[in-house]
C-alpha positions in Angstrom: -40.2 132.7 57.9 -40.2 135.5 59.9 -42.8 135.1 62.8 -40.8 132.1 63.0 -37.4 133.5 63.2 -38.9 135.7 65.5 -40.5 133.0 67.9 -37.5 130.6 68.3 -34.4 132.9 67.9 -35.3 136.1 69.8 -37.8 134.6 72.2 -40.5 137.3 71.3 -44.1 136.9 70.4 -44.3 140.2 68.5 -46.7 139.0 65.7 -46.4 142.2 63.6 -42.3 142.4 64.0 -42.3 138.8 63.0 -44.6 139.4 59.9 -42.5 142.8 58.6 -39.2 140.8 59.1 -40.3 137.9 57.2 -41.5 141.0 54.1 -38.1 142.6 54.3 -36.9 138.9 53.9 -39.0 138.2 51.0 -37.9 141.7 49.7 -34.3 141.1 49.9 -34.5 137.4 48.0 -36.6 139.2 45.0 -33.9 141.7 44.6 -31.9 139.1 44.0 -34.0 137.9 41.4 -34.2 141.1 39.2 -30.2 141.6 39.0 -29.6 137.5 38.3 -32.4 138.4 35.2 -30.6 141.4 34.3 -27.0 139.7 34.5 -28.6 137.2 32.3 -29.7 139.4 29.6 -26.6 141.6 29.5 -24.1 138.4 29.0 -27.0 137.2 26.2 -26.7 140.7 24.7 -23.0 140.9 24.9 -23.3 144.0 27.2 -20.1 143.3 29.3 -18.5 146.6 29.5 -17.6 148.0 33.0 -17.9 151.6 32.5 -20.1 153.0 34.6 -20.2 156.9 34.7 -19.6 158.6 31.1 -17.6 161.5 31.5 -18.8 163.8 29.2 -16.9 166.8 30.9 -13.1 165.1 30.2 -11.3 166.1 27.2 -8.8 164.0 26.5 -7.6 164.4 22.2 -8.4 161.8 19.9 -9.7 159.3 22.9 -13.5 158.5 23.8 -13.9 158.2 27.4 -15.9 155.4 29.1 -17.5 153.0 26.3 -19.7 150.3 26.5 -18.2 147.5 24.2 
């Protein structure tokens, strides 16, 4: 995809650019990949809490701070 890319939209034969754009491409659809997979497993696990820092430092009386339901 990226020699391609590289070819017909920028009007450059630069094999090697071509080759590490078409990587970084590949790279940036598996990313996608690994969070769908995740999202997946945290809605079959019931993991839908939004908190994402715990703040262990706040003391607020009688009230947990940022918990995962």
């Amino acid at each position: 995809m990226g020699p391609i890319y590289q070819f017909k939209r920028l009007k450059s034969r630069n094999l090697l650019r071509g080759l590490g754009m078409g990587f970084a491409y590949a790279l940036y659809i598996y990313t996608f990949y690994i969070t769908s997979w995740r999202a997946l497993f945290r809605l079959v696990c019931g993991r839908n809490g939004w908190s994402k820092t715990r703040r262990n430092t706040e003391h607020a009386p009688g009230v947990k701070v940022a918990l995962d339901s």
